[in-house]
N, C-alpha and C positions, 0 to 999 in steps of 0.2 A: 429500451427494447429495440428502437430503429437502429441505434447506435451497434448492439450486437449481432444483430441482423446483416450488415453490413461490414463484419469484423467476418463473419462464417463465410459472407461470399467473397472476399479476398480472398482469405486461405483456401476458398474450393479453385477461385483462377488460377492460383500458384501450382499447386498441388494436380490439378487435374489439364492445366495448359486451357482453359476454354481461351481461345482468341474472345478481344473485344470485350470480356468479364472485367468488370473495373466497380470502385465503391467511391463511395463520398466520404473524405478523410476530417471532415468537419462539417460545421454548419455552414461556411459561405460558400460553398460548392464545390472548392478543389475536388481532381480525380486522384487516384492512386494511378501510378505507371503500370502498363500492361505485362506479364508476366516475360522474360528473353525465354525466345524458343529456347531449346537446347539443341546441345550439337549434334550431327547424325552418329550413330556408332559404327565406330571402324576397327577395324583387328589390324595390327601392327605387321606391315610382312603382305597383305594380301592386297593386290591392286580393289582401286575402285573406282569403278565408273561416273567418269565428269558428264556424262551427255543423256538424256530420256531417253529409256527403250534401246539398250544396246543390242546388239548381234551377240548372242549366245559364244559361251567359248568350244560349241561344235557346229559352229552354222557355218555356210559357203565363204562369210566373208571373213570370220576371223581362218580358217584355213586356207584361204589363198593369200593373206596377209603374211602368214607363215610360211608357208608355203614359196610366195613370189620370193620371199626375199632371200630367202637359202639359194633358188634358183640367180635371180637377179646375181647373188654372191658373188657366183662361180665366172657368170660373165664378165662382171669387173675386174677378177682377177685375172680372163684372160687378155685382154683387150688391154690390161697393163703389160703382160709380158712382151706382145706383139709389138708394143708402142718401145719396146726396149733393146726387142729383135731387128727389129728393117729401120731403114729410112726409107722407106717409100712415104712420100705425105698422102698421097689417096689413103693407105691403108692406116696412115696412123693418125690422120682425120676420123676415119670411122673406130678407130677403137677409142679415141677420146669422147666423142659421140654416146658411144655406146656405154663408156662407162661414166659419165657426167648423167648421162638420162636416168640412168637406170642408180647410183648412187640416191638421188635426188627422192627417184621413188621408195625405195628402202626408206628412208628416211620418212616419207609420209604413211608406208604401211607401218612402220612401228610408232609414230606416232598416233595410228587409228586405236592401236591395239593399247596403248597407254587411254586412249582417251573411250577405249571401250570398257576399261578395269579388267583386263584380261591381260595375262602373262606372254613374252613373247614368243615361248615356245612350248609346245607339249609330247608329253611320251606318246600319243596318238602315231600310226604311220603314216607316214605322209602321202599324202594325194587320196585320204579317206572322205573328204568330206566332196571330193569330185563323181558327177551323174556319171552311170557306167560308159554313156554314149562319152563325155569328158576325157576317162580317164582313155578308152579304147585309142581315141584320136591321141592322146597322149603318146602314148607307148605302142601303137601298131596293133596290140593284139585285140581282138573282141576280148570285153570285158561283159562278165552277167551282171544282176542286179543282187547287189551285197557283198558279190566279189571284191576283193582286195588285194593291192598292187603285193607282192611275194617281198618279203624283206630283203634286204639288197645281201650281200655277201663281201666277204674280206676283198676289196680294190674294186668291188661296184661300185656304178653312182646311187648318189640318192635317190635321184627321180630319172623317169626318162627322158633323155635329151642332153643332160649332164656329163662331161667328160669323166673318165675314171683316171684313176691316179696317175696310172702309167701311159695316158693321152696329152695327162698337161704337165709331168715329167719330159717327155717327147717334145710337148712346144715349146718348153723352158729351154732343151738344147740345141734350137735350129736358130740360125740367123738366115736374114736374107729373103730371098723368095721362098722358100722352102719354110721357113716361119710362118708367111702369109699365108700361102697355100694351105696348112694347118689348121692354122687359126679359122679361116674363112672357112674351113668342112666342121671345124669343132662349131663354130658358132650356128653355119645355118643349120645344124641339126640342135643347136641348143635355142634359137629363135622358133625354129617349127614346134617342139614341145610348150615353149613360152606360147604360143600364139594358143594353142589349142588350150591350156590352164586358163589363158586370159579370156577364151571364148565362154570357157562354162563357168568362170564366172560373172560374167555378161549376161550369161543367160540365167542363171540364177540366185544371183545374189541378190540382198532384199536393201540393203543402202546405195542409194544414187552416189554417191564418194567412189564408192568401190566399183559400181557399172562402169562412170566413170571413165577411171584410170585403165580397168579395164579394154575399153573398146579401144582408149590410145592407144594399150602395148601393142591391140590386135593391129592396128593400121600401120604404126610407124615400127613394127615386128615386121610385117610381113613385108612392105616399103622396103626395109631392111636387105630379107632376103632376098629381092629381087636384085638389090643392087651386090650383094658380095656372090649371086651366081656369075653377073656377068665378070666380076672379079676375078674369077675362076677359070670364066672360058678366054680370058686375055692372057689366062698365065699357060694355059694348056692343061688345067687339070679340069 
């Protein structure tokens, strides 16, 4: 009887996982090995989250993860063409600057978003998951509360702040100072919109990674513009 007894609670540890349920496999007291957890279930195709309690894939910080780095994009690629347009070294220090810093961050917001199980990108419009005060600072305009940014149109940008096609067509054909001059208007109006994306989610977001990175765009953003105005007022524009 002890002996079947002991046959049942095996088969209930395997069967039912109890941790720490074990039997006596003879008389001189050997244990049986405890039951291998089994693996978690995953679906093939669908991310999944490596870390406890991720950020939802509509919360502040998977949207400005998204977000920054569409923006971030555009800066890289201008700050390549400028370094390709002038030799001036002031100006093409700051665009290798610019686009090393900002490469780098790209790189850590998409690997938030891998390490949150969340996709890089969504059919959501963008700048939806910004406070209306966010988005207002964003784009100039008051924004209400639920209001959302108007979908862009054929040769708009994405977001506010963003050059449109026929701005960084335009840079692509100027050398010289004239390039500069360009460049340094597209950008501080692409750094002002960065600064104010990166304020609300400073101001909102609920992981410290993301506050973060955050408050650096806002310092060494706004740092930024201070220096490519005075850039500006040495060239006469």
């Amino acid at each position: 009887m002890i002996r079947r007894n002991q046959a049942v609670a095996m088969v209930a540890a395997v069967i039912f996982g109890v941790a720490g349920l074990s039997a006596c496999s003879s008389d001189d007291g050997d244990k049986a090995a405890a039951p291998t957890p089994s693996a978690p279930v995953t679906t093939p195709g669908v991310p999944q989250a490596e870390v406890p309690n991720p950020p939802a894939d509509t919360s502040v910080d998977a949207g400005f993860a998204r977000d920054m780095k569409v923006h971030h994009q555009q800066a890289v690629e201008m700050a390549f063409i400028v370094r390709d347009g002038t030799d001036n070294e002031q100006i093409r220090s700051l665009a290798y600057d610019i686009a090393t810093t900002q490469l780098n961050q790209i790189g850590q917001m998409m690997g938030w978003l891998d390490l949150w199980g969340l996709t890089q990108t969504t059919t959501r419009p963008a700048m939806q998951w910004m406070s209306p005060e966010g988005m207002s600072a964003m784009s100039g305009h008051h924004m209400a509360p639920g209001q959302t940014m108007p979908a862009p149109g054929p040769g708009d940008p994405l977001m506010p702040g963003m050059a449109t096609k026929a701005e960084m067509d335009e840079l692509r054909s100027l050398k010289g100072v004239a390039a500069e001059v360009k460049f340094l208007q597209l950008m501080i109006t692409h750094h002002l919109a960065g600064v104010a994306m990166a304020q609300d989610a400073l101001d909102h977001a609920q992981t410290g990674v993301v506050k973060a990175l955050a408050k650096g765009m806002v310092n060494a953003q706004t740092s930024e513009v201070s220096l490519m105005q005075t850039f500006l007022a040495e060239r006469g524009a």
